[in-house]
N, C-alpha and C positions, 0 to 999 in steps of 0.2 A: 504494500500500500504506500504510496507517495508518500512522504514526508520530508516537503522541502524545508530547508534551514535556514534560507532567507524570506519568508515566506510564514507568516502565523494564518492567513486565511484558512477556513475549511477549502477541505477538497472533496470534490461528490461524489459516493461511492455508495454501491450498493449493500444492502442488509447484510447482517452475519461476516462469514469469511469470504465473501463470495468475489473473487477477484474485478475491477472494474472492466467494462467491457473496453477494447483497439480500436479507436476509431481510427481509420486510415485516408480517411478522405482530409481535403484543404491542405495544410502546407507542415510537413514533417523535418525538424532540424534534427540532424542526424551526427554524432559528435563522435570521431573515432581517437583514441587517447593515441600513444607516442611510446617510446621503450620504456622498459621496468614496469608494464602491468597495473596501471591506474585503476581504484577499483571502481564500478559505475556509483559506488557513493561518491565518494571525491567528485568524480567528473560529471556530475550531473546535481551536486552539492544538494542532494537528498537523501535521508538517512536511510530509509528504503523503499529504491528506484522498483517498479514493479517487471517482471523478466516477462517479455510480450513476444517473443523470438528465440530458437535457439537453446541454447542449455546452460549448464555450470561454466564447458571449458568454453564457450563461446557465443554470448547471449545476446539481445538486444533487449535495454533496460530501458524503460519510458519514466519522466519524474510527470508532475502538472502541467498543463498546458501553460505556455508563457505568451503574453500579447498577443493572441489568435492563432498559436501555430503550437503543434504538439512537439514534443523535446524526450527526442532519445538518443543514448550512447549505443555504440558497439564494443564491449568489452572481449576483447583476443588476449588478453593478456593472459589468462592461464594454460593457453595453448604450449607456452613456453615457460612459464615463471612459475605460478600461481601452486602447480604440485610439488610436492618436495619430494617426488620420485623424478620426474624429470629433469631433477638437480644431477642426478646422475651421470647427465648425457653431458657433464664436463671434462668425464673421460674419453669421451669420443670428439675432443678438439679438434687433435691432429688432424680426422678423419676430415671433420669441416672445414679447417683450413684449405688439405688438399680441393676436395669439392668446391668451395668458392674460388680458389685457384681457374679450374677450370674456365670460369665464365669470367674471368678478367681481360679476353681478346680483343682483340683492336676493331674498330670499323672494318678495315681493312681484308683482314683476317678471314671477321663474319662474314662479309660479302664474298669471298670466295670458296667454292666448295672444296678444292683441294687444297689449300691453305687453312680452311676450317678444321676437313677430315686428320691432316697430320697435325692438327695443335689439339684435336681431340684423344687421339686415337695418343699422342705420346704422354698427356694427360690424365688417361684413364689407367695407361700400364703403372704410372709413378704412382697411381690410387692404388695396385693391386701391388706393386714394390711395398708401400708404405703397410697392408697386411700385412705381409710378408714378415716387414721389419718389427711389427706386434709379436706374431711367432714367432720368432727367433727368441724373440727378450724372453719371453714366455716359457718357451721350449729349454732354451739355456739355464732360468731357474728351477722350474719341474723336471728334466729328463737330466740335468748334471749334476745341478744343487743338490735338488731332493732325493732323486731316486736314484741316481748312481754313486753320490759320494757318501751324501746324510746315509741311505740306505744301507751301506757296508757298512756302519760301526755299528754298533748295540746302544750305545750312551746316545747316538742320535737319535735314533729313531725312538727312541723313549718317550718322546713331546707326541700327547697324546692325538693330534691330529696327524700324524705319519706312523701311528703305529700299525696300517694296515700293509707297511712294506714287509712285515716280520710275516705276515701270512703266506701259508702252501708253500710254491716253490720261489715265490719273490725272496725270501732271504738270502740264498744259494747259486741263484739266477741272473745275474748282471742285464740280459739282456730281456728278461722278462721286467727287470726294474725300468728299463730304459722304457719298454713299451707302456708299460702302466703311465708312468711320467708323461709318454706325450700324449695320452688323454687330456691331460689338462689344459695345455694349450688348445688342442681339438674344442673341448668344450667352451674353452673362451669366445670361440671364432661363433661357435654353433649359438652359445648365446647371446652373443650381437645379433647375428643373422633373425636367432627371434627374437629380437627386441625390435627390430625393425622394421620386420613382417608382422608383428603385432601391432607397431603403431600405424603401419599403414591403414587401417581399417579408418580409425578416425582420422584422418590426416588424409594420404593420398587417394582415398576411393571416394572423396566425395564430389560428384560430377555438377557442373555449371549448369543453370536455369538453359533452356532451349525453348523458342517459341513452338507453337500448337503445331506438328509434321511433321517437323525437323527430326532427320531419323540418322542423324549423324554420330559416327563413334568416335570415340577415343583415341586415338593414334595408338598402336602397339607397337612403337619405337622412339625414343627418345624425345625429351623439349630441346636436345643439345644437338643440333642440325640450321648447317650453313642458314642464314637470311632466315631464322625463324626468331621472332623479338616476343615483347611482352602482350604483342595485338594477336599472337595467334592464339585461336578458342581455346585450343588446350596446352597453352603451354605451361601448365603448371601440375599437369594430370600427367608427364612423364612416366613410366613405372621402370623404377630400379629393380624388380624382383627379378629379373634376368642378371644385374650386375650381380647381383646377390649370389646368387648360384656359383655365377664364375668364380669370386673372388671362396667361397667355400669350397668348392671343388679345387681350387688352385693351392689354397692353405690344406688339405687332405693330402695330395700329392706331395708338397714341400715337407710334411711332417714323417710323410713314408719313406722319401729320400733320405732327408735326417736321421733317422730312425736306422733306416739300415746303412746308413753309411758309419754312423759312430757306432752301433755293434757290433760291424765288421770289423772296423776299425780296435776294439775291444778285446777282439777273438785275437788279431791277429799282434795285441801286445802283449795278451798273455801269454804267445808262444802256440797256439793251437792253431789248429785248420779251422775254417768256416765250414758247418754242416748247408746243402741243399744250395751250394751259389746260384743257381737256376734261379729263385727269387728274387734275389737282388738283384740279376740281371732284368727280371720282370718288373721289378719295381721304381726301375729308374726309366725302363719304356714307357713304360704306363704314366709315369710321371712326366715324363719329355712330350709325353702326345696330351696330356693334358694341359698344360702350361703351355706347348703350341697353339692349342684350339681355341684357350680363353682366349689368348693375345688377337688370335683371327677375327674371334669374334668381336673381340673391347674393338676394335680397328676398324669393322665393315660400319659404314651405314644402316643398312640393312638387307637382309637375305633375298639372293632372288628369288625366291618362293616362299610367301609368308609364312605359310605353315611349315618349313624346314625348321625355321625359328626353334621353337618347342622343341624338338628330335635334337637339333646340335647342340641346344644346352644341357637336353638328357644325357647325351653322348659323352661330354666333357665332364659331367658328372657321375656317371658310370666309371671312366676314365677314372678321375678319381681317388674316387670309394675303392676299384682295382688296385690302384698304388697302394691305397690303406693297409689294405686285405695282405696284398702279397707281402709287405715290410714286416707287416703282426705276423705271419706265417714263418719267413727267415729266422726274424727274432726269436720266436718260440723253438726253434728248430736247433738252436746254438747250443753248444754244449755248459754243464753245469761248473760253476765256481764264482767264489764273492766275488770276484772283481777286482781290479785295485783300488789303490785309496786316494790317488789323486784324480786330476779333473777327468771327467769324460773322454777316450780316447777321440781324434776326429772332428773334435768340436771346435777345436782351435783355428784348424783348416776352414772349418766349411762357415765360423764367423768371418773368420778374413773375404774370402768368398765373398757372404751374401753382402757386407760392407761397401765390398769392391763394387757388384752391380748396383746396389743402391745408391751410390757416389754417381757412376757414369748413369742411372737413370735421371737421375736429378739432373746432370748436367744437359741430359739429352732434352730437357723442359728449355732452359737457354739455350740450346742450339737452333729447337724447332721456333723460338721464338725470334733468332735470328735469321733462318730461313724466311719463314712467313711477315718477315717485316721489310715494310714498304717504304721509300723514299719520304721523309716528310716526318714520320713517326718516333719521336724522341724515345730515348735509352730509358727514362723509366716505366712509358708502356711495355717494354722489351720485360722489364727485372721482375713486375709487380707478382706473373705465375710465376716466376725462379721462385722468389723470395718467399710467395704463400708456402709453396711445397718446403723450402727447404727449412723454414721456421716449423711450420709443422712437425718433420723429419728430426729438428732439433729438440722439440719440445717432447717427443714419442721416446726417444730415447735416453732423455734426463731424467725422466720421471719413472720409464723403467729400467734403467738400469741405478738407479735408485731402490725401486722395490726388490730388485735381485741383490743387491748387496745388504737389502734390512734383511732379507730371508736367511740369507747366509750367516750375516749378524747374531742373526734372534737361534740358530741351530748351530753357530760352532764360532772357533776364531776366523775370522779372513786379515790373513799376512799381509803385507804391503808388498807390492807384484814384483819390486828388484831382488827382494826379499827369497832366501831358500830355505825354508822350516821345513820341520819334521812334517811330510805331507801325511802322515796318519794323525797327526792333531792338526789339524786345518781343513778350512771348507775353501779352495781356492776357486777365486776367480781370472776367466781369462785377463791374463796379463794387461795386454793391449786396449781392452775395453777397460778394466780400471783405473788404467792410466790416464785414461780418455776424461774418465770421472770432474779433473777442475774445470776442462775447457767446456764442458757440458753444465756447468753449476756455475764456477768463479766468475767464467766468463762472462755468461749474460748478463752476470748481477753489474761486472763492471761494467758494460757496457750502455746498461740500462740505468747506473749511476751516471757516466760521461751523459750520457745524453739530459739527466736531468741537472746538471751542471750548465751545462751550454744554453740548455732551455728556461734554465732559471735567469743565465744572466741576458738571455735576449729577451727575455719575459720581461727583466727592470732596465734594458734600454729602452723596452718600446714605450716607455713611459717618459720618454726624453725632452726634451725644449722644444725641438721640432712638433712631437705627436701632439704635447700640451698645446702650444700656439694652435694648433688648427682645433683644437676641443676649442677654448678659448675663442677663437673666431667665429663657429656654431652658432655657441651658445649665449655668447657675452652681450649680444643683444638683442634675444632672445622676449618679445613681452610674454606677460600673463598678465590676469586679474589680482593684484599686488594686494597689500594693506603695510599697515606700518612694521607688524611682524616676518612680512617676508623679506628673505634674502634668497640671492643671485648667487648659486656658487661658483657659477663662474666670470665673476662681478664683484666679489668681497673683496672690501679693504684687508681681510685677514689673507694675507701672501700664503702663509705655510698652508693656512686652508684649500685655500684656491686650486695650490700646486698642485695637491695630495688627490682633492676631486679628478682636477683634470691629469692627473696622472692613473688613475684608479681608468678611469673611461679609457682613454689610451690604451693603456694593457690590455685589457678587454677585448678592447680592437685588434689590437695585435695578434692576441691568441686563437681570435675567431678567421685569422690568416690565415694560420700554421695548416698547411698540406696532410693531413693523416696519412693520405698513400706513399709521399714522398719521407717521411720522418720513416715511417716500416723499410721502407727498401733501403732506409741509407744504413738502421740499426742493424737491419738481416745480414746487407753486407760487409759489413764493421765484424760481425758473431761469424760469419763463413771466413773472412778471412783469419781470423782468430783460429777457427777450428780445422783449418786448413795448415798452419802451421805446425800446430798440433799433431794434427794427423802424421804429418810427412817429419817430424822428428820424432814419434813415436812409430811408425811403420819402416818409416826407411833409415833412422840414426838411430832407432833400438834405444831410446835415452826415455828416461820415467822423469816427471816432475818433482819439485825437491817433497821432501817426506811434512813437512809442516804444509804444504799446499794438496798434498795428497790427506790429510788429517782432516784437515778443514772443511775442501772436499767434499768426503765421505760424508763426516756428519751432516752437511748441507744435505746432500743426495738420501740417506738416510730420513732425513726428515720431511722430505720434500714428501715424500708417500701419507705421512700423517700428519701433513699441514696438509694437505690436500681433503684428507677425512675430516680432517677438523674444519675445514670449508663448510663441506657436504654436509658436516654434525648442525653448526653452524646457520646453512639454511635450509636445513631441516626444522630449527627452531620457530624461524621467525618469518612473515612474509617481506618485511621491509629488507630483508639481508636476502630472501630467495627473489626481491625485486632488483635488485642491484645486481646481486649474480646472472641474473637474466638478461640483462641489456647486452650481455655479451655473445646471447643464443638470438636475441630480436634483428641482431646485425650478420651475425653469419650461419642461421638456418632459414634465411630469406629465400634460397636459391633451392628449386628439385635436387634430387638427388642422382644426377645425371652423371657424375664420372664417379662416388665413390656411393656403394649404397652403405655403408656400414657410419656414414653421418645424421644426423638426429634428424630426423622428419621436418619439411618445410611447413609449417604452420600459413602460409600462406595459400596453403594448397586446401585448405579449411576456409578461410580468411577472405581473400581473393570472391568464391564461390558464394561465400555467405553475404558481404553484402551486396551482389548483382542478383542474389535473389529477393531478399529486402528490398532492394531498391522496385525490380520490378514486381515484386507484391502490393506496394504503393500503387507505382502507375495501373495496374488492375482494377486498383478500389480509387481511382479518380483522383489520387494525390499526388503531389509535387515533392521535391526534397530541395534540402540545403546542407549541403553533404560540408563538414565541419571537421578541420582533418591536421592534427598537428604529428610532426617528426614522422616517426617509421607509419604512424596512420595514413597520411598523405600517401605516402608511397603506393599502402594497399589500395586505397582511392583512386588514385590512380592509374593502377595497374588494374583495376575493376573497369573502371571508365574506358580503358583504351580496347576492350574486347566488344566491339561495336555486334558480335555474332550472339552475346550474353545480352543485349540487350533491349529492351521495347524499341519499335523503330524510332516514334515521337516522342520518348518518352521528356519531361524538364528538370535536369539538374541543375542546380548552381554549385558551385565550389569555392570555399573558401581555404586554402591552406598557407599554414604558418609553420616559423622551426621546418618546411620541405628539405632535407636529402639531397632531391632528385639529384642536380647535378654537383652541388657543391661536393660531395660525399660519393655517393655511389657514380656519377656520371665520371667521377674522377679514377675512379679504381676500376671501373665496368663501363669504357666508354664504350663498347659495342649495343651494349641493352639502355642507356640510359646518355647517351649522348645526347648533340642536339639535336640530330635527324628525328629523333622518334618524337619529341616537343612540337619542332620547327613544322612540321612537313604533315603529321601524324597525331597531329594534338588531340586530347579527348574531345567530342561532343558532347558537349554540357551549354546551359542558358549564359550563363555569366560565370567568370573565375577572377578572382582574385588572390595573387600570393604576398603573403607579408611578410618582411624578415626585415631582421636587426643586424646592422654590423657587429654588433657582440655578442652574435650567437655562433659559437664554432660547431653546428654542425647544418643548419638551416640555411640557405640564401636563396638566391632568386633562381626560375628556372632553366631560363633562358639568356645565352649571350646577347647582350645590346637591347634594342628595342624590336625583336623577332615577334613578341608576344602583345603587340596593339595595347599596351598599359598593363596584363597581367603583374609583372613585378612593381611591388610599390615598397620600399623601403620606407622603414619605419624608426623617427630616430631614436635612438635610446641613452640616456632615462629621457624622457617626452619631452620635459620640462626641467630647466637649473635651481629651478624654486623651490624652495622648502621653508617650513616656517620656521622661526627661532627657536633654539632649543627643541628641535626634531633633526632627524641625523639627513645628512644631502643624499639627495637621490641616486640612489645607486641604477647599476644597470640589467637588466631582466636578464637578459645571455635568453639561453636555449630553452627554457619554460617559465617565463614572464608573458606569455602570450593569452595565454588562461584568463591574466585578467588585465588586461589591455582594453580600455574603453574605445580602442579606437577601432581595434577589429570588432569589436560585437556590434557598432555601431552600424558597420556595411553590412554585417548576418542581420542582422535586423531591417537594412533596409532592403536586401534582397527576399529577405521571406516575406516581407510588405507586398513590394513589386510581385512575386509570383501568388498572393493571395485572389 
């Protein structure tokens, strides 16, 4: 029941509990909130907004009608924020990174279909590298750590969650240990894969309004196809369950190669022969034709014959499951003894190995980007997929080879890797990856130190004589409606005051400058070349970092696993702390899950659908909207608005958005989907639009370069006015959500929901 809070009038409602009836007709202001999960109380500033649409994770809240027009929000926000299960999907960063990776191509690029095809197809294998690079960390802590090292002593396996290694013949079995062990990684894979076919139900299966006939389907191939933008009907209904497949089926075979490569490898330091080599000759065909057939697949467009589709993803997954089968067969086949007691036989080799192709895959994202880059197009459209991927890449294996060294920690001693201890009292780790340990941890912190150095002190130059004077010039004569109590802050005889105002705006201004895409690509490549040196003195000069950086390190890396929990613990608690966490899934689960499925479900793929069906539920029942749209809302507004096949032919919008994105933000990171072509050329159909922005919003500004948009962008100055009264504090500046209550936007929502009354 409505209960507005600026607002003591009755509101009319019927007897009992009986919810008031939707009226849809005359003029509906439609209010979508912005990141972090706004709840429809806040944003409709009624204590409880009645839910007239929709559900818990994404509803449509109505508060009292206000001056002849009815007022409802769209709350999305707990599409992404609002459950404290979905906090989860902060492990599945990396995986996001690579994915938004993907759709960072250039105009350029998009418009070509074989410049598109190789920046997809080299895109998608770095998505299915980056599993890969999961199991391994995975694999290396369960099938080395646990079950082949922990497993051989008595005193390990004691910790009552691995006491099922002393069972049947796992005690006496090295390579029965080894097999057990990589279950675990197996299952890691297996429960992403259903965490994400689970979420598709709500998330990607939900189909766009279609008018009365229209008997059109789905595409059964990707939304990541040349010259396909945000106007095509489905391009937010993509289905990853095909990636899904591959990159499972790809981790099954990687795990049976592993697997029988360090048993063998096992058998043959203990001085034995290998039983039944015929397997492992099987297992590494089956393995090689599986990993061929994803790669074909990740690479094609689409099949010549649609229905093959289905049959060569079975195939590749059969494939497989085969490698599985035959690796568990060899293994079980090996002859019986503990094992020894240091690291995994095998494992050494086939880390260096997978490191080595993860390196040159990475690399192979900048190369295709300098293939497919065209005259004109500056070096940091070139870096932007480098740098997603290889941040990603960074972040996946700090954090686990962090939880591989708490594992080892929490079950035995782990040496310092120059180090040569008694290998039957130690749980060692590969050498080279531990060593790896500061430049994965020290480094980024320092580099993410330098950078807020630099930013701090351009942060308090931008406040300099220069930026003052032009505040100063604004505002200093500036009228208002005065009295004897007001002052001018930028007008007072008080100097130190004056400065501080207009040094305070200044900053502001400045920071609402600063490049996001370009600050990422300069830190990424600051951290590669870091870990680059790293690498090539630890790979190729054999040299360890000194033992107090290797110390330090550790605990970092160590910790990094249970600050991480203590995140998740954290918001788990609380909604305002799982609202803030959120902002960082509102920005990068924006995008299908087109090159990596094992990334958190697009909520716009919910989002998107739900208000073009709102919208045209309106135009049915004879009403109009004023569609009302701040930060990442605008975006979905927009990206609603421009699927011209979703909607009434006649239908009247008007739009108003503020704090926009479009291009400050996303058109800058993803000029291909959100440049100015798709504004300029391809603008929504709507009655009237206006966008608002303040120069002291760093992530909002106007849509369009120049005057493309016949007055669309109206800059807004901020703070509005220099006036304040005496002994009240000088007006500060709104930034990025001071729009909310800005008399001057609600002023034109008011006179466009006049006009279309």
């Amino acid at each position: 029941m409505p209960v507005p809070i600026h607002n003591s009038r009755p509101v009319p409602r019927p007897s009992g509990q009986l919810p008031p009836g939707v009226d849809l007709t005359g003029v509906t202001e439609l209010r979508l909130h912005g990141v972090g999960g706004i709840r429809p109380e806040t944003l409709l500033a009624d204590l409880a907004p009645q839910l007239v649409a929709g559900d818990q994770a994404a509803g449509f809240y109505r508060t009292a009608d206000l001056n002849g027009r009815h007022v409802e929000a769209y709350s999305w926000g707990a599409l992404a924020v609002r459950s404290a299960v979905r906090l989860l999907w902060l492990l599945l960063l990396p995986f996001a990174m690579v994915n938004v990776a993907g759709w960072m191509c250039t105009p350029a690029t998009w418009r070509s279909r074989w410049r598109f095809l190789l920046h997809r197809a080299v895109l998608r294998v770095a998505a299915l590298a980056m599993t890969l690079n999961l199991v391994l960390l995975a694999a290396m802590t369960a099938m080395d750590v646990m079950a082949y090292q922990c497993g051989a002593r008595d005193t390990c396996v004691d910790h009552w969650w691995l006491r099922w290694l002393r069972w049947g013949p796992l005690a006496d079995h090295p390579g029965w240990r080894v097999l057990a062990g990589a279950a675990i990684p197996l299952l890691l894979v297996l429960g992403l894969a259903l965490l994400g076919g689970r979420q598709w139900t709500p998330y990607e299966s939900v189909q766009p309004p279609r008018g009365v006939g229209d008997a059109s389907r789905p595409p059964l191939v990707t939304s990541a196809r040349p010259g396909v933008g945000l106007g095509h009907p489905y391009f937010w209904h993509g289905k990853s369950i095909g990636l899904g497949v591959l990159h499972l089926a790809v981790a099954m075979a990687f795990l049976a190669w592993l697997t029988g490569h360090t048993v063998g490898a096992a058998v043959r330091e203990a001085g034995q022969v290998a039983h039944s080599p015929g397997w492992h000759t099987a297992t590494v065909l089956a393995a090689l034709v599986t990993l061929i057939g994803a790669v074909v697949l990740l690479a094609s467009d689409r099949p010549p014959v649609r229905l093959l589709w289905p049959f060569a993803l079975l195939a590749v997954l059969l494939s497989g499951m085969l490698s599985a089968g035959c690796a568990a067969v060899f293994a079980m086949r090996q002859p019986l003894g503990p094992g020894g007691t240091g690291p995994l036989p095998g494992m050494s080799t086939a880390v260096d190995g997978c490191y080595g192709v993860l390196v040159a895959v990475v690399l192979a994202v900048l190369v295709s980007g300098l293939v497919t880059r065209r005259r004109g197009e500056g070096p940091r459209a070139l870096l932007l997929p480098f740098a997603a991927v290889a941040a990603g890449g960074v972040l996946l294996n700090g954090v686990g080879t962090g939880v591989m060294i708490r594992v080892a920690d929490l079950l035995g001693d782990v040496p310092h890797p120059a180090a040569r201890p008694d290998r039957s009292n130690a749980l060692m780790i590969h050498d080279r990856v531990y060593a790896l340990v500061p430049y994965l941890t020290l480094l980024p912190l320092a580099v993410l130190a330098g950078l807020a150095v630099v930013g701090g002190l351009a942060w308090w130059r931008g406040g300099g004589r220069r930026a003052r004077r032009a505040v100063r010039d604004e505002y200093g004569a500036m009228s208002a409606d005065v009295n004897d109590w007001s002052i001018n802050a930028a007008d007072t005889g008080l100097s130190t005051l004056r400065r501080s105002w207009e040094a305070r705006i200044a900053r502001a201004r400045w920071a609402a400058r600063v490049d996001a895409g370009t600050a990422f690509v300069t830190v990424t490549l600051a951290l590669l070349v870091g870990l680059a040196y790293g690498a090539l003195d630890i790979w190729v000069y054999h040299r360890t970092p000194p033992t107090p950086l290797l110390a330090t390190s550790t605990f970092l890396a160590t910790a990094a696993p249970l600050g991480l929990l203590l995140l998740v613990r954290r918001g788990w608690q609380g909604l305002d702390s799982r609202r803030r966490l959120g902002i960082v899934w509102d920005v990068s689960t924006f995008w299908p899950r087109a090159y990596h499925p094992l990334a958190p479900p697009p909520y716009t793929a919910r989002a998107v659908p739900d208000l073009q069906r709102r919208l045209w539920r309106l135009h049915d029942a004879g009403g109009r909207a004023v569609v009302v749209a701040h930060s990442q809302g605008s975006v979905i507004a927009l990206a609603a608005l421009l699927q011209e096949s979703h909607r009434p032919a006649h239908d009247q919008v008007a739009l108003v958005t503020f704090g926009c994105p479009f291009r400050k933000l996303y058109g800058s990171i993803f000029p291909a989907y959100f440049g100015d072509g798709v504004i300029g050329a391809g603008r929504p159909r709507v009655w009237r639009w206006r966008n608002f922005f303040y120069d002291t919003d760093p992530v909002g500004g106007p849509v369009q370069r120049g005057d493309c948009l016949d007055g669309v962008d109206e800059r807004l100055p901020d703070p509005d006015t220099p006036w304040y009264d005496y002994g009240s504090e000088p007006p500060r500046p709104r930034g990025h959500g001071g729009y909310w209550t800005d008399p001057r936007v609600w002023a034109l929502v008011n006179h466009y929901a006049f006009e279309l009354t």
